[in-house]
C-alpha positions in Angstrom: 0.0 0.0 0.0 1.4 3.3 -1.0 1.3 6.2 1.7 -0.8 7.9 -0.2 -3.6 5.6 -0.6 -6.6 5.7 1.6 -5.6 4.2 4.4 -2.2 4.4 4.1 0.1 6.1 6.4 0.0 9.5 5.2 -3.6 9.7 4.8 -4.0 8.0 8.4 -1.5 10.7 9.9 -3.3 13.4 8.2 -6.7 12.8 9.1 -5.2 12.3 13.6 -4.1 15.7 12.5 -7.8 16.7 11.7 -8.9 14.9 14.4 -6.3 16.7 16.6 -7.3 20.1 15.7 -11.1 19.8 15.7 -11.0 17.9 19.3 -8.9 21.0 20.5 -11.5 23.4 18.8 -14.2 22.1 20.3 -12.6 21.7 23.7 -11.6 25.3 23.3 -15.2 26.6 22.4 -16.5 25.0 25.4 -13.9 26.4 28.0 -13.8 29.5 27.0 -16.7 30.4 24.3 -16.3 30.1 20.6 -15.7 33.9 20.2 -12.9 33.8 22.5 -10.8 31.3 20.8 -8.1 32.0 18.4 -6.6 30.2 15.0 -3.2 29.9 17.1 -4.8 28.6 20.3 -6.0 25.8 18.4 -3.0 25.0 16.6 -1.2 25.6 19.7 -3.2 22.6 21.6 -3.2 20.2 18.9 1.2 20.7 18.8 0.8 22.3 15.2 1.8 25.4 13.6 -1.3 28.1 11.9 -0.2 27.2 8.7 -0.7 23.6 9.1 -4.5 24.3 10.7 -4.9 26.5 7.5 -4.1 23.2 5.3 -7.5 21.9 7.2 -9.9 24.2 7.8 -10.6 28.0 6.5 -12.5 29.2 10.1 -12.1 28.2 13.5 -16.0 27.7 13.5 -15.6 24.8 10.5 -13.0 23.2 13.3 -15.2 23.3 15.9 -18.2 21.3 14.2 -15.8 19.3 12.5 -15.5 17.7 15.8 -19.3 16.8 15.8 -19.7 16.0 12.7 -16.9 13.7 12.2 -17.1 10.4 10.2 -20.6 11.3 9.2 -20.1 11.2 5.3 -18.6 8.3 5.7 -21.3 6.3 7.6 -23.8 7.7 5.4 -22.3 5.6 2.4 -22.0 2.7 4.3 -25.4 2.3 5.9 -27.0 2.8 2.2 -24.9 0.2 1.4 -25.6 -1.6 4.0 -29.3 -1.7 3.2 -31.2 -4.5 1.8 -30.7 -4.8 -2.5 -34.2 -5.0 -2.7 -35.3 -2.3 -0.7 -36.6 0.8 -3.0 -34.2 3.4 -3.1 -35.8 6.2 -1.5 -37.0 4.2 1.4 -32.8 2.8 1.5 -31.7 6.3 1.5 -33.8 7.7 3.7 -33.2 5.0 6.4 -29.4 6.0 5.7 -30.1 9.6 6.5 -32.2 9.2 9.1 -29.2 6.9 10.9 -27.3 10.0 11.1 -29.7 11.5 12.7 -30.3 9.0 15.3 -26.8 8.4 16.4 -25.2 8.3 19.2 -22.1 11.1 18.0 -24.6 13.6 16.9 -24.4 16.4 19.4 -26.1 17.1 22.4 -26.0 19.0 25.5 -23.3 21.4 26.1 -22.0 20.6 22.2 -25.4 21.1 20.8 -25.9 24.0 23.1 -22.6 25.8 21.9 -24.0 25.5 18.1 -27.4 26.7 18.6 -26.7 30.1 20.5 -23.9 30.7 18.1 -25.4 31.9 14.3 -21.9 31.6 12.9 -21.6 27.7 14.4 -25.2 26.8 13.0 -24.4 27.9 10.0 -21.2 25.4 9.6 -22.8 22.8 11.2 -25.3 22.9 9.0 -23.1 23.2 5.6 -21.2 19.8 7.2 -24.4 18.0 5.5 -22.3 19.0 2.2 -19.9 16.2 2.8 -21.9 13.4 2.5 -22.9 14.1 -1.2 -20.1 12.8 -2.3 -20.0 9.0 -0.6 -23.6 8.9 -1.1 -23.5 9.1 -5.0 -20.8 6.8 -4.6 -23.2 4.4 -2.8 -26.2 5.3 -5.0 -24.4 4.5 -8.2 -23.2 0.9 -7.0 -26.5 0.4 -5.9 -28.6 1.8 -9.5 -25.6 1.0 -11.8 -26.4 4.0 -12.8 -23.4 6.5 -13.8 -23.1 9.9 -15.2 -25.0 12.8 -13.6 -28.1 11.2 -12.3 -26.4 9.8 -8.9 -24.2 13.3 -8.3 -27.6 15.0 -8.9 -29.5 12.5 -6.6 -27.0 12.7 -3.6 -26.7 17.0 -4.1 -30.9 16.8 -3.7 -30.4 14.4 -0.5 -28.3 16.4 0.7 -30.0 20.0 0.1 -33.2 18.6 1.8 -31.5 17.3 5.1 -29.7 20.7 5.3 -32.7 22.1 5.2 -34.4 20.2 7.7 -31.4 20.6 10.0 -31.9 24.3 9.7 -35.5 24.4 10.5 -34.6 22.1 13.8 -31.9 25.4 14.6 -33.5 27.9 13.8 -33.9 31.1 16.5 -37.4 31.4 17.9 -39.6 33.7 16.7 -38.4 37.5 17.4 -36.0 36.3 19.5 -32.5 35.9 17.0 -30.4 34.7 20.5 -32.7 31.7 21.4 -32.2 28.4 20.2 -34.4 25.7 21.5 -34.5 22.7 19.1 -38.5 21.6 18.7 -39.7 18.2 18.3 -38.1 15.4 15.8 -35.0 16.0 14.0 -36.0 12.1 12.3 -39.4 13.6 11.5 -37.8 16.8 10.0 -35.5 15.0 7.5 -38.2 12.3 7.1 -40.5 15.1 5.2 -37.3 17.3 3.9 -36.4 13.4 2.1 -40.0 13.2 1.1 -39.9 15.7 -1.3 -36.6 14.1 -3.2 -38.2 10.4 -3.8 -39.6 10.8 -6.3 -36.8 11.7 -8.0 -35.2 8.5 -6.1 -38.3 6.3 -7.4 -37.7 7.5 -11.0 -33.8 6.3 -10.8 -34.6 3.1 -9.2 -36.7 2.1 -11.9 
């Protein structure tokens, strides 16, 4: 195996570095408030230099919900593979979604506390949702045999609709911009957001 290759030992020493930097982000943010923490502190507590946190992330607020986010593209495309061959794919993808949803790593508490009352953290945590368009028309084109556009286009309107419902479960109250108070079923959000992209998912199944 070359060190390049995925899983090799460059790529493995590259994504602990990742890891490193969004564990110390988000440690960071919950010490001392996201506002308050600085590009070099985060370097600093992860042993690397700036420039090497710039290799990785563009804001410290796309390191801090790295660290809740993390490995969530990845198990997207696995649990639509995962699924049953004969299951329609919308209901397969939607049960893929909907696993991300349900997890155990997704944040709560202080984590999902710190996101809500910050606009600039909602925001990136909701644009993490971008990642998994990639594995998932990966996934949906092993599972259609279908290649060219369709599955890129299929995964990009998966994806747009759970971003949406993940906004909506965010969003401030009512005249009040500064409070956050996540309402009801993030699973029954993405559930309807997904409902309005089978049919699109029907059409490519058959």
């Amino acid at each position: 195996m070359s060190p390049n290759e995925p899983g090799g030992l460059r790529e493995r020493k590259k994504l602990a570095t990742r890891e490193a930097l969004s564990a110390a982000a988000l440690r960071l943010a919950l010490e001392h408030g996201p506002e308050n923490v600085r590009v070099d502190d985060i370097a600093e507590a992860a042993g690397v230099s700036p420039r090497t946190y710039n290799n990785y992330f563009s804001s410290r607020e796309q390191a801090i919900v790295a660290a809740l986010a993390a490995e969530r593209a990845l198990r997207v495309g696995a649990a639509l593979r995962a699924r049953p061959a004969d299951e329609p794919l919308a209901d397969a993808v939607v049960a893929a979604v909907l696993d991300l949803c349900t997890s155990t790593d997704e944040p709560s508490g202080d984590a999902l506390t710190l996101i809500t009352s910050n606009p600039a953290l909602r925001k990136a945590f909701v644009q993490t949702l971008t990642e998994i368009e990639q594995p998932l028309a990966a996934a949906i084109e092993a599972r259609t045999g279908t290649r060219g556009l369709a599955p890129t286009v299929l995964a990009a309107a998966v994806s747009a609709a759970a971003r949406v419902a993940l906004e909506n479960w965010v969003s401030p109250a009512p005249g009040n911009p500064l409070l956050v108070v996540p309402q009801g079923s993030l699973a029954e959000l993405m559930r309807e957001a997904l409902g309005h992209v089978a049919p699109a998912l029907d059409a490519a199944d058959h």
